[in-house]
Backbone as JSON Lines, residues from 0, in Angstrom:
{"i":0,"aa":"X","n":[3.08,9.18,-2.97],"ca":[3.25,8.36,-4.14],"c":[4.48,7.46,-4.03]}
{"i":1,"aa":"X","n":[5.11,7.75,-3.21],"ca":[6.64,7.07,-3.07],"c":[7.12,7.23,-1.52]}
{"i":2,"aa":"X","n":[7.49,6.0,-1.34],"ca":[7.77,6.08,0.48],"c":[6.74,6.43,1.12]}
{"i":3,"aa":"X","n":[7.17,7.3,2.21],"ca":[6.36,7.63,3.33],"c":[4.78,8.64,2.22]}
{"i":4,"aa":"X","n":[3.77,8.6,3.54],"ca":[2.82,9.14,2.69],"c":[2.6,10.79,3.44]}
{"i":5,"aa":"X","n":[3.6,11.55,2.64],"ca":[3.87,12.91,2.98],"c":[4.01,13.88,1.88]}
{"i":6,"aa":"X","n":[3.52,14.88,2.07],"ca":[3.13,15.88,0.34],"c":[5.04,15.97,-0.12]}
{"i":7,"aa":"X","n":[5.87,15.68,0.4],"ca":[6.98,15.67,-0.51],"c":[6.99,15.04,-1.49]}
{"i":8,"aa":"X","n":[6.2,13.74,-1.89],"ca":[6.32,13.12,-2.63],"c":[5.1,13.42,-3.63]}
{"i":9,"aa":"X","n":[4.72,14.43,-3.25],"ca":[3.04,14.72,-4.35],"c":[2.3,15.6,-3.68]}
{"i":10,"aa":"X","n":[1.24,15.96,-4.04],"ca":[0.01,17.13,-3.31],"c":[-0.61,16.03,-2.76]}
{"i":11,"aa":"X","n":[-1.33,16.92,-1.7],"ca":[-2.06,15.21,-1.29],"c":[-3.42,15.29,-1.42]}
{"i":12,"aa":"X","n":[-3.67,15.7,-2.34],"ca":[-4.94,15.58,-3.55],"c":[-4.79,14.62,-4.63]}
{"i":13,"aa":"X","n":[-3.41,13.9,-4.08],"ca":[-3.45,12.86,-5.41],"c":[-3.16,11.69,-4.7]}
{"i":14,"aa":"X","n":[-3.72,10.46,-5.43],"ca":[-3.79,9.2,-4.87],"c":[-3.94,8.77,-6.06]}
{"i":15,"aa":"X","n":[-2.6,7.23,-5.44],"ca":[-2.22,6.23,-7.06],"c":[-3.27,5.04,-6.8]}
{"i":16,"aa":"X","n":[-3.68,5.12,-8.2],"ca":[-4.67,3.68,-8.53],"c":[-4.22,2.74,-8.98]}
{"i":17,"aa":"X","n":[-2.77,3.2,-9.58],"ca":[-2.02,2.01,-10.28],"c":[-0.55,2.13,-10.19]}
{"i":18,"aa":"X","n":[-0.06,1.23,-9.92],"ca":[1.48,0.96,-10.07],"c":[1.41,0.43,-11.89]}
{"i":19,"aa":"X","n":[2.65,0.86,-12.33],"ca":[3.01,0.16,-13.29],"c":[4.67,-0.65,-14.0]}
{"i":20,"aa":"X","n":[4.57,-1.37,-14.49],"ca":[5.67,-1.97,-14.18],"c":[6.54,-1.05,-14.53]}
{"i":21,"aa":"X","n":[6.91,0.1,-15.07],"ca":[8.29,1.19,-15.02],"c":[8.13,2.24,-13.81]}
{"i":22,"aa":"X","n":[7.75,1.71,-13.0],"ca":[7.96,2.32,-11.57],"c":[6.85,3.8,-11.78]}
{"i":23,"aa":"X","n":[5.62,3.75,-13.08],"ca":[5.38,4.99,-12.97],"c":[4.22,4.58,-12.46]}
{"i":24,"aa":"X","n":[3.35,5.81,-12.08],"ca":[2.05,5.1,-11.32],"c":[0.96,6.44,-12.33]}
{"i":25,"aa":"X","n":[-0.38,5.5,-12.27],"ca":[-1.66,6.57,-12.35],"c":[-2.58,6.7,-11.0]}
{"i":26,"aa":"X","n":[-2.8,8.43,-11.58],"ca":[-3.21,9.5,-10.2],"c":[-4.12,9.24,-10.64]}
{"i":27,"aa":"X","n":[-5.28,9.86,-9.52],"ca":[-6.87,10.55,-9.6],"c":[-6.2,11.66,-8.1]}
{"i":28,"aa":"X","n":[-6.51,12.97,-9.25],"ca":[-6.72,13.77,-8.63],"c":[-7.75,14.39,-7.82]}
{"i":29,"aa":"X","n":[-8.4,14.2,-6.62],"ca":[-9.54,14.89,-6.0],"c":[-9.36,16.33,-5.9]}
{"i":30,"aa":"X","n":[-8.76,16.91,-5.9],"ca":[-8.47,18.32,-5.54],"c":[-9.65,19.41,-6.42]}
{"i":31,"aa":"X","n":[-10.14,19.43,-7.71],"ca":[-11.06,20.03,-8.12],"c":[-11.95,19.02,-9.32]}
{"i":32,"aa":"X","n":[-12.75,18.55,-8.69],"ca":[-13.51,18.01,-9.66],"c":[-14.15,18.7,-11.13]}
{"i":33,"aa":"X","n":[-14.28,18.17,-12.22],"ca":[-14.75,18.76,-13.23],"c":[-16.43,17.98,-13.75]}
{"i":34,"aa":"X","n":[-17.24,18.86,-13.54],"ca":[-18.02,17.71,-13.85],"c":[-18.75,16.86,-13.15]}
{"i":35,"aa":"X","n":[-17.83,17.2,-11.7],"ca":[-18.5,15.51,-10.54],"c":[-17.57,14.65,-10.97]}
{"i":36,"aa":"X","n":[-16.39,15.0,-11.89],"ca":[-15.74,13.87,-12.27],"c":[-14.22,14.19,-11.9]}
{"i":37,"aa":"X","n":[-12.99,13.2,-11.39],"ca":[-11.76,13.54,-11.06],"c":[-10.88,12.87,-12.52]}
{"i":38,"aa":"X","n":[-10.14,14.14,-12.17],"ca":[-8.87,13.83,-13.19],"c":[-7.7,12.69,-12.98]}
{"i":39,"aa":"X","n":[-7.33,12.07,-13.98],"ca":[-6.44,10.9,-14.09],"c":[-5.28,11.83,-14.64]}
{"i":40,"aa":"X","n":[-3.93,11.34,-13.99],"ca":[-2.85,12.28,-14.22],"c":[-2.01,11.3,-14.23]}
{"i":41,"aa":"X","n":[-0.75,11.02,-15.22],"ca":[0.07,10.42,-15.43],"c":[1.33,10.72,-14.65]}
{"i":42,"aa":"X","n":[1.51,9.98,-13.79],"ca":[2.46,9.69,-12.77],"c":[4.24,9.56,-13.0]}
{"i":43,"aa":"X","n":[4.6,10.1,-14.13],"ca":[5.74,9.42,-14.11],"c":[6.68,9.81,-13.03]}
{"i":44,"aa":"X","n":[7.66,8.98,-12.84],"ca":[8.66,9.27,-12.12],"c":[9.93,10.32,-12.05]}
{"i":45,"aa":"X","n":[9.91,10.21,-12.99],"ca":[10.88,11.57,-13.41],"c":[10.5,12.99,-12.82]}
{"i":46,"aa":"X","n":[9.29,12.86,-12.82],"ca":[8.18,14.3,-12.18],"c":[7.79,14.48,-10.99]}
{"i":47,"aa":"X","n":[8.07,13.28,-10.44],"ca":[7.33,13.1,-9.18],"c":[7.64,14.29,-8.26]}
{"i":48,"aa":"X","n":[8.93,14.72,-7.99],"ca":[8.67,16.18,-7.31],"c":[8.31,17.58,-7.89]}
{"i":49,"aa":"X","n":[7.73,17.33,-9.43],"ca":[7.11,18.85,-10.34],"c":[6.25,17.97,-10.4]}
{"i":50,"aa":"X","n":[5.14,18.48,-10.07],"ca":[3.63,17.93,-10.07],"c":[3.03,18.61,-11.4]}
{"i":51,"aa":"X","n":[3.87,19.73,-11.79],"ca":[2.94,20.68,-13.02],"c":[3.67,19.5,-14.0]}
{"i":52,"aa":"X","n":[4.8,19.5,-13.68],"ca":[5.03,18.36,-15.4],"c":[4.02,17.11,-15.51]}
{"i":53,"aa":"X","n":[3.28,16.61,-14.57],"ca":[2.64,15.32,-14.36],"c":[1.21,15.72,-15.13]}
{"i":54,"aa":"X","n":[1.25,15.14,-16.55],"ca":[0.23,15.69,-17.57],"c":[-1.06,15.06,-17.3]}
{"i":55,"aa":"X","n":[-2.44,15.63,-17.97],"ca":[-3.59,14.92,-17.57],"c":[-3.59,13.71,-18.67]}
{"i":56,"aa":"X","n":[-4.23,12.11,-18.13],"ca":[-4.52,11.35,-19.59],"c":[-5.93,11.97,-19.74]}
{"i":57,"aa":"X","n":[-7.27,11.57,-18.69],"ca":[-7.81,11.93,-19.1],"c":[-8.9,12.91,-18.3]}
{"i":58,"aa":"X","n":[-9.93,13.39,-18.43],"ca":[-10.89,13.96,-16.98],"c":[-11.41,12.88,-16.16]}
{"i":59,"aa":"X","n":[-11.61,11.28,-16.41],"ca":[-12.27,11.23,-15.41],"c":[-11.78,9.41,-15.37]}
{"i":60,"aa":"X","n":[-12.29,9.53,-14.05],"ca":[-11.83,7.14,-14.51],"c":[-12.72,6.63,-14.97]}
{"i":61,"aa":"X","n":[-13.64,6.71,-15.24],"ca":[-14.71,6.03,-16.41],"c":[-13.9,6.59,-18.2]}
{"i":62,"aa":"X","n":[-13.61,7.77,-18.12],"ca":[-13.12,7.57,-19.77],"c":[-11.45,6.98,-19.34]}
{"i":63,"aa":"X","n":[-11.08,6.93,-18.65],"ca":[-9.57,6.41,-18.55],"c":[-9.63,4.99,-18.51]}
{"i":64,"aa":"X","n":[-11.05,3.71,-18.07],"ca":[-10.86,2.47,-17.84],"c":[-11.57,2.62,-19.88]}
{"i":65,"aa":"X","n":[-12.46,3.4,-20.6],"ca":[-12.71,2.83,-21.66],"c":[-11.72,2.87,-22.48]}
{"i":66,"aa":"X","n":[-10.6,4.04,-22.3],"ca":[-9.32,4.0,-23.11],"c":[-8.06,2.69,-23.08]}
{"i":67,"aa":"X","n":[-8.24,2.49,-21.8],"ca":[-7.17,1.74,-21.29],"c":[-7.82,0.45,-22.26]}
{"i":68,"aa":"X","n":[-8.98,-0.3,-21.85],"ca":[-10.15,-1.36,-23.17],"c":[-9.59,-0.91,-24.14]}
{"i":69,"aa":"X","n":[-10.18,-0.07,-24.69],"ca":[-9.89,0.21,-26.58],"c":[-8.59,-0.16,-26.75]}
{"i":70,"aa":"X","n":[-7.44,0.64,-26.07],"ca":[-6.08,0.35,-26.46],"c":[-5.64,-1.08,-25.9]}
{"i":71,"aa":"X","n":[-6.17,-1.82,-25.93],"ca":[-6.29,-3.24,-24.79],"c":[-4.8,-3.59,-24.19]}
{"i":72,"aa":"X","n":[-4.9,-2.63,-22.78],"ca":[-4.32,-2.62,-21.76],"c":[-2.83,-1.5,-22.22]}
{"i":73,"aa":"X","n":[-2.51,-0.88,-23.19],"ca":[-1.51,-0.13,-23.27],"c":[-1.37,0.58,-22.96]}
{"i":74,"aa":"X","n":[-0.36,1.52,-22.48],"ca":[-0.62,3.28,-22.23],"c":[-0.29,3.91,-23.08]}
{"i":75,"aa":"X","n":[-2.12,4.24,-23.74],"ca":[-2.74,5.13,-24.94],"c":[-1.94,6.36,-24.55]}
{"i":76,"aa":"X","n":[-1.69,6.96,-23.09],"ca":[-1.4,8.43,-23.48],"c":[-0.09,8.65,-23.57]}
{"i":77,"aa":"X","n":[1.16,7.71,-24.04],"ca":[2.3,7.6,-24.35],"c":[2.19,7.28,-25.61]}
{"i":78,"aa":"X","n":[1.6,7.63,-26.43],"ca":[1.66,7.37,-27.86],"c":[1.28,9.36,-28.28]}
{"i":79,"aa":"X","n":[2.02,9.02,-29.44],"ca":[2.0,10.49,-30.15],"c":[0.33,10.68,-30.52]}
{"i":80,"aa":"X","n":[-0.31,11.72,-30.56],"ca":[-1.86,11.46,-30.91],"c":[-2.49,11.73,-32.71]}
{"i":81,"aa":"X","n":[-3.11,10.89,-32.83],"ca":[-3.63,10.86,-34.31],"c":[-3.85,12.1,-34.82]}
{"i":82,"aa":"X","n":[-3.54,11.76,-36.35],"ca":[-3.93,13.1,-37.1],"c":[-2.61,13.75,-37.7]}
């Protein structure tokens, strides 16, 4: 995820789909599919060497590209959640 491409920097079940402009990036995790479907995991930087702090947004990149739409282009899973 950062520098060289060596599990110090992450499991290497994870691969970034996105850079974002605060240096954080979004994962898809391959490591256990749910579904047939891989998990999207929020990348921040602060975490990057605790992989358990690196929270899920959502199960899969089809509901992570309709969230990312709805919230048009924000990062929905940095907001406190409704209710």
């Amino acid at each position: 995820m950062r520098g060289s491409d060596t599990d110090e920097w992450g499991p290497a079940s994870w691969y970034v789909i996105a850079d974002l402009p605060d240096n954080d990036r979004i994962i898809i995790d391959v490591s256990t599919p749910l579904n047939g479907r891989y998990p999207i995991i929020d990348g921040f930087h602060e975490a990057m060497l605790n992989p358990e702090e690196c929270k899920r947004i959502t199960g899969s990149f089809s509901q992570f590209l309709e969230q990312i739409l709805r919230h048009q282009g924000r990062a929905f899973w940095l907001s406190p959640p409704a209710g």
